[in-house]
VEXDREN-944121 format. One record per residue (C-alpha): residue number from 1; residue in one letter; chain; x, y, z. Coordinates in nm, 3 decimals. Example, Ala and Ser with C-alpha at 12.3 -4.5 7.8 and 13.67 -1.06 7.14 Angstrom:
R   nr  rest  kette       xx       yy       zz
R    1     a      A    1.230   -0.450    0.780
R    2     s      A    1.367   -0.106    0.714
This chain:
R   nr  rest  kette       xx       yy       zz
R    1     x      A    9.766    9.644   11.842
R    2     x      A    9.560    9.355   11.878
R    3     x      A    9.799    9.033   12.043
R    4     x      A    9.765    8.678   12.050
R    5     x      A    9.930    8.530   12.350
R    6     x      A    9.997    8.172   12.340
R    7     x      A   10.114    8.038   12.660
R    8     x      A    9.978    7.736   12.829
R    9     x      A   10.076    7.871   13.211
R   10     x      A    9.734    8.029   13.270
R   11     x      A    9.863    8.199   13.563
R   12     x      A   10.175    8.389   13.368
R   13     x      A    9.927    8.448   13.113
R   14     x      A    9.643    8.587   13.296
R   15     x      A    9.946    8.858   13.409
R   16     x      A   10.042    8.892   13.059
R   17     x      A    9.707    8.961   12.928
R   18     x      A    9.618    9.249   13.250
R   19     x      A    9.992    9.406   13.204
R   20     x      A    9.890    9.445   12.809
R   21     x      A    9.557    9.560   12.847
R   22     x      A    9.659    9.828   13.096
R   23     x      A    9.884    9.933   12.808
R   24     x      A    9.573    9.953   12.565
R   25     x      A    9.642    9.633   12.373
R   26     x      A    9.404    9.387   12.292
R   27     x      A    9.451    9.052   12.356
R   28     x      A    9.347    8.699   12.298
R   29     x      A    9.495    8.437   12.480
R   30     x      A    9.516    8.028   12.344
R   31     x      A    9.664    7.762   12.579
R   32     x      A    9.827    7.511   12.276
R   33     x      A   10.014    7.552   11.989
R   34     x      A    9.746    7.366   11.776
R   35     x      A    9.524    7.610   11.915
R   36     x      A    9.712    7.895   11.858
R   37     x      A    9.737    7.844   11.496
R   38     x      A    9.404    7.775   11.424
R   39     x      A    9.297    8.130   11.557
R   40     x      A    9.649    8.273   11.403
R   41     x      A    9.532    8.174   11.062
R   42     x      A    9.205    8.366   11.098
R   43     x      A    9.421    8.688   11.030
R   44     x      A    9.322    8.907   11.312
R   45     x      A    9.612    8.959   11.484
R   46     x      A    9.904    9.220   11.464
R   47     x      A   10.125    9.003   11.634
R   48     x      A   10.173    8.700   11.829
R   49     x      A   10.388    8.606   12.169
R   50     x      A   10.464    8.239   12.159
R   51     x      A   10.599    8.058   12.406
R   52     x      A   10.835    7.752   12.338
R   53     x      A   10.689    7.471   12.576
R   54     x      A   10.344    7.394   12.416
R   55     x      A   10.100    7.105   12.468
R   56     x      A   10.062    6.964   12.058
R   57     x      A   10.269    7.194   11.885
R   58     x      A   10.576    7.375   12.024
R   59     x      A   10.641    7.745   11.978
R   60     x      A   10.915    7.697   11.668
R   61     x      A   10.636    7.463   11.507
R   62     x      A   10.396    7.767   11.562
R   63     x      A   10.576    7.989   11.462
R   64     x      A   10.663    7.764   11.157
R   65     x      A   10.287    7.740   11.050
R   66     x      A   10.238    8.093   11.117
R   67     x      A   10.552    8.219   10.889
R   68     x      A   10.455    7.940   10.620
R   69     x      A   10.121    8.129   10.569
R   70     x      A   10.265    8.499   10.520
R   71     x      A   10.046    8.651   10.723
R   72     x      A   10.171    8.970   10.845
R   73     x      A   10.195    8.929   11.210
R   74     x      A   10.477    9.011   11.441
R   75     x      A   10.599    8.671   11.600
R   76     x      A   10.759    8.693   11.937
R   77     x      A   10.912    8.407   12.119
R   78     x      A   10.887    8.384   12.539
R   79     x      A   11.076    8.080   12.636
R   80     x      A   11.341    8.028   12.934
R   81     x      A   11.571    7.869   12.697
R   82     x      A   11.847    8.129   12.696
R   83     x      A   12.132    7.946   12.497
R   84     x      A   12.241    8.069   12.184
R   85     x      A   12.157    7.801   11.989
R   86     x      A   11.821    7.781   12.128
R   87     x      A   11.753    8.163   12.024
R   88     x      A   11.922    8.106   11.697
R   89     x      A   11.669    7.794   11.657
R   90     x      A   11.372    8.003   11.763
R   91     x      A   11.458    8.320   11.515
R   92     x      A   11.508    8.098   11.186
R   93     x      A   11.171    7.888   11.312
R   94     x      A   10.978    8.221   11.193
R   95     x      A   11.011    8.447   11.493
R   96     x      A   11.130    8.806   11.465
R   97     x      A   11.224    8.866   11.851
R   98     x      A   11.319    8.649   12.130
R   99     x      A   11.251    8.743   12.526
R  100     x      A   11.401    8.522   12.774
R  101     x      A   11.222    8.454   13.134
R  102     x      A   11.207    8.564   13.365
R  103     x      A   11.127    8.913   13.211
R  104     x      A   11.051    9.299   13.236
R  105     x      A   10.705    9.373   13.114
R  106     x      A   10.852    9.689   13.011
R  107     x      A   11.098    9.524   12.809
R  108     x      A   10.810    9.281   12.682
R  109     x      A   10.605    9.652   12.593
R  110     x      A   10.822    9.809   12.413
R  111     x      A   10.943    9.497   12.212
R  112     x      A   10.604    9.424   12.109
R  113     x      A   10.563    9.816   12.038
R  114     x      A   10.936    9.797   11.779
R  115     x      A   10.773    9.472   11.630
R  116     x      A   10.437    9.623   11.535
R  117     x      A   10.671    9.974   11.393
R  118     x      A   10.846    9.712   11.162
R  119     x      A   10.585    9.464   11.046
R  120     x      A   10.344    9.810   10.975
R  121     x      A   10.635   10.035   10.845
R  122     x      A   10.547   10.295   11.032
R  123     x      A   10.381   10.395   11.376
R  124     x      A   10.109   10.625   11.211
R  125     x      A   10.008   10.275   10.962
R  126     x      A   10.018   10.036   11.290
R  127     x      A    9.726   10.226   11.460
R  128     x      A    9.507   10.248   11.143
R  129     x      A    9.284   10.011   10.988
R  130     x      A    9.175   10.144   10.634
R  131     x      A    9.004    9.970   10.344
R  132     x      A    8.863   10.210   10.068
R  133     x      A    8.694   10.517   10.228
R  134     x      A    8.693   10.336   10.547
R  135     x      A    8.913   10.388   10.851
R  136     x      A    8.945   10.263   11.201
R  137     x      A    9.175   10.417   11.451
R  138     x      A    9.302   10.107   11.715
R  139     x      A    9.429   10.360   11.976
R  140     x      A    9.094   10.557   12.004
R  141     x      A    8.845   10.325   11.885
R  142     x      A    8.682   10.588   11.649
R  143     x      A    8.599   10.484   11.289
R  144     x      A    8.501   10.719   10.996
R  145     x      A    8.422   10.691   10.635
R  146     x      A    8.555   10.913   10.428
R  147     x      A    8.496   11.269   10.600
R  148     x      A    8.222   11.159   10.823
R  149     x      A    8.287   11.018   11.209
R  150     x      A    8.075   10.715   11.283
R  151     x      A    7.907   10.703   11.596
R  152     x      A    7.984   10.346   11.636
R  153     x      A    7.924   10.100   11.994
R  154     x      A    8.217    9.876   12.112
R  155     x      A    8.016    9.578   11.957
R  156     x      A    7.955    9.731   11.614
R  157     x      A    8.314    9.837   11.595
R  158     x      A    8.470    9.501   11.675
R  159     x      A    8.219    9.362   11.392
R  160     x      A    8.381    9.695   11.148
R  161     x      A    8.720    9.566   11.227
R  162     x      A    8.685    9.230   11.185
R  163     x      A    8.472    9.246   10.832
R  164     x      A    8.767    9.494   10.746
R  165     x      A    9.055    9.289   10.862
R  166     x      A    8.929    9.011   10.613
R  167     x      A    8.818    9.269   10.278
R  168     x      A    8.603    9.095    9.970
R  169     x      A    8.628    8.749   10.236
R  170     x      A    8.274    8.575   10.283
R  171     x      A    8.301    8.525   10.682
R  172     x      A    8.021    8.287   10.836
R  173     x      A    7.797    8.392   11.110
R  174     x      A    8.002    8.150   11.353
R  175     x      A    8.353    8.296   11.233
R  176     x      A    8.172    8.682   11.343
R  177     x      A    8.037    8.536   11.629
R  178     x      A    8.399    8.415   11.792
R  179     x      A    8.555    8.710   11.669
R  180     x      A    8.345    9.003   11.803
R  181     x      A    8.215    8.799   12.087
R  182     x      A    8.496    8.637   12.185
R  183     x      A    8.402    8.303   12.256
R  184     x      A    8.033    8.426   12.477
R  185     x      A    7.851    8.077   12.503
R  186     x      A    7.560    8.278   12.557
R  187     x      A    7.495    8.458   12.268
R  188     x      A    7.319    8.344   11.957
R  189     x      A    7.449    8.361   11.609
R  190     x      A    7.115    8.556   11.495
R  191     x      A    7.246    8.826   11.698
R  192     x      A    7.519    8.870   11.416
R  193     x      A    7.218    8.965   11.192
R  194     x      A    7.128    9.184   11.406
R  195     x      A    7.426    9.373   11.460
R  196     x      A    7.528    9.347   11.086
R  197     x      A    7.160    9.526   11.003
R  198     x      A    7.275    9.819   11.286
R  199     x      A    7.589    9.861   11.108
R  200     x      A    7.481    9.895   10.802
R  201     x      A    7.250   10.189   10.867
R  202     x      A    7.520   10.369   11.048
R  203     x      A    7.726   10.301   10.688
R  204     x      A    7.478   10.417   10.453
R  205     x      A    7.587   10.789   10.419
R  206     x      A    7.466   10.997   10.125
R  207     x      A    7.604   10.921    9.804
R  208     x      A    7.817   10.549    9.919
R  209     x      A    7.653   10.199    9.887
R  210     x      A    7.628    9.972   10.138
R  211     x      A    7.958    9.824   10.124
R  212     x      A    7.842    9.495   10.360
R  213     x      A    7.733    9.178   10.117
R  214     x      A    7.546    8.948   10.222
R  215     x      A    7.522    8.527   10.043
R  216     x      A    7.190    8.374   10.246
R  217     x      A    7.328    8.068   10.387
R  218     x      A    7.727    8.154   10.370
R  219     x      A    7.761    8.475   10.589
R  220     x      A    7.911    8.838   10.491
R  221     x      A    8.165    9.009   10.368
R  222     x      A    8.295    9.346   10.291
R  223     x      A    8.315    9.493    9.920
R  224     x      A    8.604    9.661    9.901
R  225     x      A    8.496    9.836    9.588
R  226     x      A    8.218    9.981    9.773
R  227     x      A    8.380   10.082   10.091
């Protein structure tokens, strides 16, 4: 599962993220609710922890904005409000659970673990990624299309997921760029090209198309048809 965490106490979140990522999540972190639903809204995310005290937006706004746009993302409330009302305001803002501080992680793990079971369906549909012939396993990190394993590196399958998480979407360089590498101030956006051109040839197997698109000028996307 891939986690948003949006808690503005660096230091609880900085344990949050390690505890998670020992677990084999993956996890981005945002410090503000504004911030946090600007990088909800991209779509990449299974689910979301939210806390309630926010700089700009507070977690029940979050989770507000987040609901309002359907996306299908398991929402999570952390706050140390523990009166009813409060929890009763926090599930009918949007949010599915509710985890009081202080907290177990293992509590916290195997919450987030029943959210992704009911927001997927199932447990065997919350650790795939498919779009046509394509499929990405989150647990392993292996990919395939149709019958054939793809020998794929960590960067080129972060650029897989994210083209895949956002089918027959035209995503700009910039929008690849934050996704796959997170936020690196050092990398250029021509290295997108790049690693779009080394995908591609590890996609072209006999007898499928190139299911990557490219408009000169707007960015990529991938053709679902073709995939």
């Amino acid at each position: 599962m891939r986690i948003l965490l949006i808690e503005d106490d660096k230091r609880l979140s900085a344990l949050i993220q390690k505890t998670l990522l020992a677990e084999g999540f993956q996890v981005d972190a945002a410090y503000t609710g504004d911030e946090g639903v600007e990088i909800a809204l991209r779509g990449a995310h299974d689910a979301a922890i939210v806390d309630w005290m926010l700089p700009g937006r507070d977690g029940p706004a979050v989770c507000q904005a987040i609901w309002a746009a359907r996306l299908p993302m398991g929402l999570l409330m952390l706050t140390a409000r523990s009166q009813v009302e409060d929890r009763v305001a926090g599930l009918y803002s949007g949010a599915d659970d509710y985890l009081t501080k202080p907290f177990s992680f293992d509590e916290l793990i195997a919450r987030l673990h029943a959210l992704g079971r009911r927001v997927s369906g199932s447990a065997a549909i919350l650790f795939e990624l498919r779009v046509g012939n394509l499929v990405l396993d989150t647990r392993t990190h292996t990919a395939r299309r149709g019958n054939h394993p793809l020998e794929l590196t960590k960067t080129e399958w972060n650029l897989l997921e994210c083209l895949m998480r956002h089918p027959d979407q035209m995503l700009s360089r910039q929008f690849l760029l934050d996704y796959v590498w997170s936020y690196e101030t050092d990398v250029q956006p021509s290295m997108v090209d790049v690693y779009i051109s080394y995908l591609r040839a590890k996609l072209r197997l006999p007898g499928m198309k190139d299911p990557i698109q490219t408009r000169r000028g707007f960015g990529y996307s991938l053709d679902v048809a073709h995939a």
